[in-house]
N, C-alpha and C positions, 0 to 999 in steps of 0.2 A: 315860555321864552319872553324874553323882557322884548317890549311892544317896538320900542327903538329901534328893533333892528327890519322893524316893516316899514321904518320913513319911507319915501319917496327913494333921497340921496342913498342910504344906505343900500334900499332894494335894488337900485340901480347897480350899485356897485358888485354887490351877491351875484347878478345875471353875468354881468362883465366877466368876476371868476369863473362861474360856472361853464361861461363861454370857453374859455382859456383853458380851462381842466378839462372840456370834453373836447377842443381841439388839439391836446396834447394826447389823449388817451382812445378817443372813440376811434375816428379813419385808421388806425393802427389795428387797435384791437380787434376788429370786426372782419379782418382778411386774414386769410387762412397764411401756414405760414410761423413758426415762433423758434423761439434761441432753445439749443438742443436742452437745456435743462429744465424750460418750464415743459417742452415736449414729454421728457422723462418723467417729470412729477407728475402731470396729467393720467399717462400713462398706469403709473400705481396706483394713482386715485382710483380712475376706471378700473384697473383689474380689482383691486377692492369692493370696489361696487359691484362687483358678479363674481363675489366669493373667489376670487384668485387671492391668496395670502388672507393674513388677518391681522390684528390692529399689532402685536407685535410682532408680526412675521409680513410684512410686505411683499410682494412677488412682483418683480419686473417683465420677465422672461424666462424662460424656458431654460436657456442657454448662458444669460447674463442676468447675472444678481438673481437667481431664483427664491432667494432669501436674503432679503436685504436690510441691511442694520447700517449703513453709511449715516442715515440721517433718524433723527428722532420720529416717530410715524404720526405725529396730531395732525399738521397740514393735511396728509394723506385721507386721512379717514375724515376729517373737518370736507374734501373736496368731493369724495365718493359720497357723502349724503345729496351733491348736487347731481350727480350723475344719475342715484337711485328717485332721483322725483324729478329730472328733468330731462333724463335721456341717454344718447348715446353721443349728439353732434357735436362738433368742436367747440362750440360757441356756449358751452358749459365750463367749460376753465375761464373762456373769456369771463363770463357772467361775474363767475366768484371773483376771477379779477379786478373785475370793476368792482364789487361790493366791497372788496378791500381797501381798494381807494377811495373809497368813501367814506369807508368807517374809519378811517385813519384820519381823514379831513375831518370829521364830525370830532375825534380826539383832541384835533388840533384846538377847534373851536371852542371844545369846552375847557380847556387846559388856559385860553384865553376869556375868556366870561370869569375865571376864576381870578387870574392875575388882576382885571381892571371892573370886577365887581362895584369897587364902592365909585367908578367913573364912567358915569350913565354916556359921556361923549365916547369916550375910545374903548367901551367896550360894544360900541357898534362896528368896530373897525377888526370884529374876527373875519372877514373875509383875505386881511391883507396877509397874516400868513400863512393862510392856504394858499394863495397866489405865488409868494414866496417860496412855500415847497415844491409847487407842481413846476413851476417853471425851473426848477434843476434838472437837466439834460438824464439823468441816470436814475432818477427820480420816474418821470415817466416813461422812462426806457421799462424800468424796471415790472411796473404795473400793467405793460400791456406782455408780458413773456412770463406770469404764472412765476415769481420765483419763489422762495420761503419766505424773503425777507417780507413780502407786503403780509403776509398772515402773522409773523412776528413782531412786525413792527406796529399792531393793535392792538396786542396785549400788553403790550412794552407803553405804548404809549398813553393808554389805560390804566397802567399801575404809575406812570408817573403823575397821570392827570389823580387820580386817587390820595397820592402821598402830598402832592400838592394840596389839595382838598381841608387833609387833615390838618394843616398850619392854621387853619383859620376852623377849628372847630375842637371844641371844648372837652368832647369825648374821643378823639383821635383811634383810639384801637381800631371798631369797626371798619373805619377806613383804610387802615394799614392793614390790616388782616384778608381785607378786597384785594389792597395792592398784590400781596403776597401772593394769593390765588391768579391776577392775572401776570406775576413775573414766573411761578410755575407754568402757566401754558406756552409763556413765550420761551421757556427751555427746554419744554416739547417738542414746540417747534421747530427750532434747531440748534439745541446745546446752549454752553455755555454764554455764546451771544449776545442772549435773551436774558444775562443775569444783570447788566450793567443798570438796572434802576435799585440798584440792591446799596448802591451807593448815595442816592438822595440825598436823605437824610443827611450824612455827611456830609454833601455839599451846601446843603440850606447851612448847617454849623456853621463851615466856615464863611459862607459869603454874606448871610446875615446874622449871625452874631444873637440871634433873639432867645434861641435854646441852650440847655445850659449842657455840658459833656454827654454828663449820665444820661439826660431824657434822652437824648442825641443815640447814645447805644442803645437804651431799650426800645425804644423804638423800630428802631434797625434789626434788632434781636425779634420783636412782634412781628416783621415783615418777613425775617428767613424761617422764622418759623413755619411758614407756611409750606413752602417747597420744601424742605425738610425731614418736615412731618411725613409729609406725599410721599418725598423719598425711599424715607426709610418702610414707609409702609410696602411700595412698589418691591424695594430690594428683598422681600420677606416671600413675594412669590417668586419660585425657583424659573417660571416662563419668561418672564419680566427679568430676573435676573442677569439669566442669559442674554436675553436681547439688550441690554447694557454694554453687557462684559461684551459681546460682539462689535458694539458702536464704539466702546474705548479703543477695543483692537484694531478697527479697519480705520477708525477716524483720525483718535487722537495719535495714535502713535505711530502711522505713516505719516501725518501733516507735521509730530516735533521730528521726525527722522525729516524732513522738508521732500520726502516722497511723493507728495500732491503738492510740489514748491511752483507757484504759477510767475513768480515773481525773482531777478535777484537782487532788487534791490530795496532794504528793511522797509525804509522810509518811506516805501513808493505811493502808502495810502494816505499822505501828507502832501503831497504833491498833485494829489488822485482829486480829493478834498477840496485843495484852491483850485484846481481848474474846474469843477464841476458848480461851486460856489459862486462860478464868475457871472452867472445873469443875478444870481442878488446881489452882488457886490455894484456892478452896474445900477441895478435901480436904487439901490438905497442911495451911490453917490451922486446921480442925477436928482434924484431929491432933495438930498441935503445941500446939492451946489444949487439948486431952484430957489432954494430958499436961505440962500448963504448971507443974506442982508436984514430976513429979519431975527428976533431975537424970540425964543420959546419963552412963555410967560411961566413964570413960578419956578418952583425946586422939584421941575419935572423929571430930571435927570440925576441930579440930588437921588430922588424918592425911587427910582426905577434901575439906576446901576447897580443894585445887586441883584436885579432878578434878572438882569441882561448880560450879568458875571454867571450869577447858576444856570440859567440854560446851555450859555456857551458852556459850559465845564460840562454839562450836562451830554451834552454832543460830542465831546471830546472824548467821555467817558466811556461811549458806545460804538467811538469809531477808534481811538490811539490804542485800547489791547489787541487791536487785530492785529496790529504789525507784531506782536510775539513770536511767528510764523511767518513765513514767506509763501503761504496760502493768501496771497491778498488779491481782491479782486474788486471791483470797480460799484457794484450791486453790494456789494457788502456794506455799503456807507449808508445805504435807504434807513437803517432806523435809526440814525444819529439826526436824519435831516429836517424832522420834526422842529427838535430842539433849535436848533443851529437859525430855524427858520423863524422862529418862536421871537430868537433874540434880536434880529436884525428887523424887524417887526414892532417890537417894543423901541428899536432907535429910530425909526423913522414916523412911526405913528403921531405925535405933536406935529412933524412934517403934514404929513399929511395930512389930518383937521384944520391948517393955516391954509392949504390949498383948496379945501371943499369949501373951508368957509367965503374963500377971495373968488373961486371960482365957478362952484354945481350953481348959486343961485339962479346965475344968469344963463350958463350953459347946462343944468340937468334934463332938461327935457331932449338934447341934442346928443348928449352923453346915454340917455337912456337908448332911445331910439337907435344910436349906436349898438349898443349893446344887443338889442334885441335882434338888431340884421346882422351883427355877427354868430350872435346866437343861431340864428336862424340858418346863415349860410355852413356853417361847422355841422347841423345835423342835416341840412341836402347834402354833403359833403360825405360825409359818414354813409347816408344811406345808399349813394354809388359806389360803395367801396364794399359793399358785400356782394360775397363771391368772386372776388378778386382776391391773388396772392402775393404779398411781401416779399417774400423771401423763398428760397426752395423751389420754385416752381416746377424745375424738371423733373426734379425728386417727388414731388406731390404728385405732377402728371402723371406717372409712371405705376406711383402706388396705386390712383383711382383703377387705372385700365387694367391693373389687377386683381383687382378687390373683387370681380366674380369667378375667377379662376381658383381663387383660395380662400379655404375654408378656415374659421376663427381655431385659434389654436393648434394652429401648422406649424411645424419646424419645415423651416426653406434651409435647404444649402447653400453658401455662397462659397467665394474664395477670401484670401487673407484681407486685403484691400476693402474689400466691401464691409469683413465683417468688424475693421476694425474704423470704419466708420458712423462713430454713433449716432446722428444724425438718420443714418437707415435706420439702423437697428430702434431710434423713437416713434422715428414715423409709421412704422409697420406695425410698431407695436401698440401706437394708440390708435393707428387707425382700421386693424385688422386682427390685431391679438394675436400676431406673426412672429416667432423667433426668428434667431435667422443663428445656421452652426456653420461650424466654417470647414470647409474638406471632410464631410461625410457623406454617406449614401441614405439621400430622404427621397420623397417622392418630386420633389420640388426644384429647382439649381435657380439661382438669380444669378449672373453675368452680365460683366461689361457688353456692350455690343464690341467694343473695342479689343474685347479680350482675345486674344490670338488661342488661346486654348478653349477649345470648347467642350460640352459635357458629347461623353459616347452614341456618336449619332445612330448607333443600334440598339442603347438601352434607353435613351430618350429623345422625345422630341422637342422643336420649338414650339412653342404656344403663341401662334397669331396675333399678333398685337400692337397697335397703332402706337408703341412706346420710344420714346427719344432716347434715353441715356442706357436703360437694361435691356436684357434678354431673358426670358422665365422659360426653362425648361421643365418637362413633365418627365414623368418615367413613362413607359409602356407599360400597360397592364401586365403583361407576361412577365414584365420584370419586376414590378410592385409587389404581384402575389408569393414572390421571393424573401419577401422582408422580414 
């Protein structure tokens, strides 16, 4: 690593982010608690990790999705290897969480070392668009709730940092054929997506002009080759085949019927975009009006507007085919936000060396020291916040004063209400390996306490328990051995 980036000024600034990114991401992550979908992924993950399903037959439930093809299965089996060497606790989705954000930030970093290589000053300045990404509102939502896009969005931004690479190296294949390889995992992950680096190339064409058509195709040709290849090799086994044809059936062709339509209006992820974009747009404009008197030296802007044209395309790329569908959803924008972050970074960067250089001398010691009691205060901060919960809490309470009443791989009864709430159906299921059916005779009944109908108070009983929102009913032996 170029020495540069151990300055003084620069180190100081590295802790600052890393302040920022662990106070956006740790006190969240660390309390029990998450958005029903990373619930649900966790969930596969774990059953995978103790042989429930397999890489392409995932198992949710019992009752719901007992074979599941909605989403591609790499995240899943990528998260059951943490499970298989780290346990059973919640705090093992977190884990891989965080390591996602990391490794994404490290993506970032090298994708910028790359851009300002031959510019020993501003390529000390890869902290600032890591700061940039993390501080988007949907961005670190995203990273502490386990969802696809943080595992896709490392392969993705992998293969761009890759194809990147290859403009400034003489033998190109190798690199692109890398790329290739990390834009198949990120279509593992989940679908189509994860293809939008498959257009690079074509953007470097057009926005710098340095390549000529033809290299422009073959290269783009060397890169899909990869997936491909994988493809056609995958579609040749009949196991594999099917679990395709299963995920085109459930996925694509409910979402173009707009059967999974979350949204009605096309545009919405345009809209979604600038408001989530508005803390960088705030600090780039408070910088650039900080420094609206003096003048950037040289043909800094000149030499760098087309790489602050390709990245923007580049994020456009990875967020404007989503609106195809009126599946648009708010997390779906995390792996445009690399880019996007990339470029607003590269325009404010001059800004910002005028500021270190008028300003750290006199004040870096005060700026560090800064940094460090904020640092400091974010992980006391964090560490009272374990074993505390976010979100759910009755729901959570309820489940715990259950969990010795039932055994791992129960079907419970419920009624309609309950069971068409999926939010139970996650929690039980990653924290009990608990189905739940809806109006049948099991050994188990979960009810409202509020519920006016109750189960047969001569085939079962209530099961004691210090719970707020439910009521768990047991059978009677007499009645069980019925079954």
């Amino acid at each position: 690593m170029n020495k540069s980036y151990f300055n003084p000024v620069n180190s100081s600034f590295w802790l600052f982010t890393l302040a920022i990114f662990c106070a956006l991401i740790l006190p969240q992550l660390v309390q029990d608690g998450m958005f029903v979908d990373g619930i649900f992924y966790a969930a596969i993950s774990h059953n995978l990790a103790h042989h429930l399903g397999t890489f392409w037959n995932p198992h949710y439930s019992e009752t719901l999705y007992p074979s599941l093809h909605e989403q591609p299965p790499l995240m899943f089996w990528m998260q059951a290897q943490f499970f298989r060497l780290l346990g059973d606790s919640i705090y093992v989705e977190r884990i891989y969480s965080l390591l996602t954000a990391i490794m994404n930030a490290v993506g970032i970093s090298l994708i910028w070392k790359e851009i300002f290589k031959d510019n020993s000053k501003l390529i000390q300045q890869g902290w600032l668009p890591i700061l940039l990404w993390i501080i988007v509102p949907i961005c670190f939502w995203t990273y502490v709730n386990n969802m696809e896009e943080c595992t896709m969005s490392i392969f993705d931004v992998f293969a761009v940092y890759f194809i990147f690479k290859s403009f400034n190296q003489s033998n190109k294949i190798p690199f692109l054929l890398i790329a290739g390889g990390f834009i198949f995992l990120a279509s593992l992950t989940k679908g189509p997506q994860g293809l939008f680096p498959l257009c690079v190339v074509a953007l470097r064409y057009f926005t710098h002009k340095n390549i000529s058509l033809k290299l422009g195709c073959i290269y783009s040709l060397v890169i899909l080759s990869v997936p491909t290849i994988i493809y056609l090799y995958f579609f040749s086994n009949p196991v594999i085949r099917e679990s395709f044809h299963q995920y085109f059936q459930r996925r694509f062709v409910l979402t173009f019927n707009n059967q999974n339509q979350t949204t009605d209006f096309r545009f919405y992820l345009i809209f979604r975009l600038l408001g989530e974009m508005i803390p960088v747009l705030l600090f780039t404009s408070i910088v650039i009006i900080f420094n609206r008197k003096k003048k950037i030296i040289g043909n800094y802007f000149q030499e760098n507007k087309k790489n602050i044209i390709f990245f923007m395309l580049i994020g456009l790329s990875a967020s404007l085919p989503l609106m195809i569908t009126k599946e648009q959803r708010g997390f779906y924008l995390v792996t445009s936000l690399p880019y996007f972050s990339l470029a607003f970074a590269i325009i404010i960067s001059p800004y910002i060396s005028l500021l270190i250089n008028q300003f750290m001398p006199k004040l870096i010691r005060i700026f560090k020291i800064i940094s460090i009691i904020l640092f400091a205060g974010v992980m006391t901060f964090t560490f009272m916040q374990f074993g505390k919960t976010k979100r759910d809490e009755v729901l959570l309470h309820d489940i715990y004063e259950m969990q010795n009443n039932l055994t791992r791989n129960t079907i419970v009864s419920t009624n309609h209400a309950i069971f068409y709430d999926w939010f139970v159906h996650a929690y039980f299921q990653r924290l009990l390996n608990v189905s739940l059916d809806e109006d049948s005779l099991r050994t188990y009944v979960l009810i409202y306490k509020t519920d006016s109908v109750k189960p047969n108070t001569k085939g079962y009983f209530k099961v004691s328990l210090p719970t707020i929102r439910y009521d768990l009913y047991q059978m009677r032996k007499n009645e069980s051995s019925h079954l």
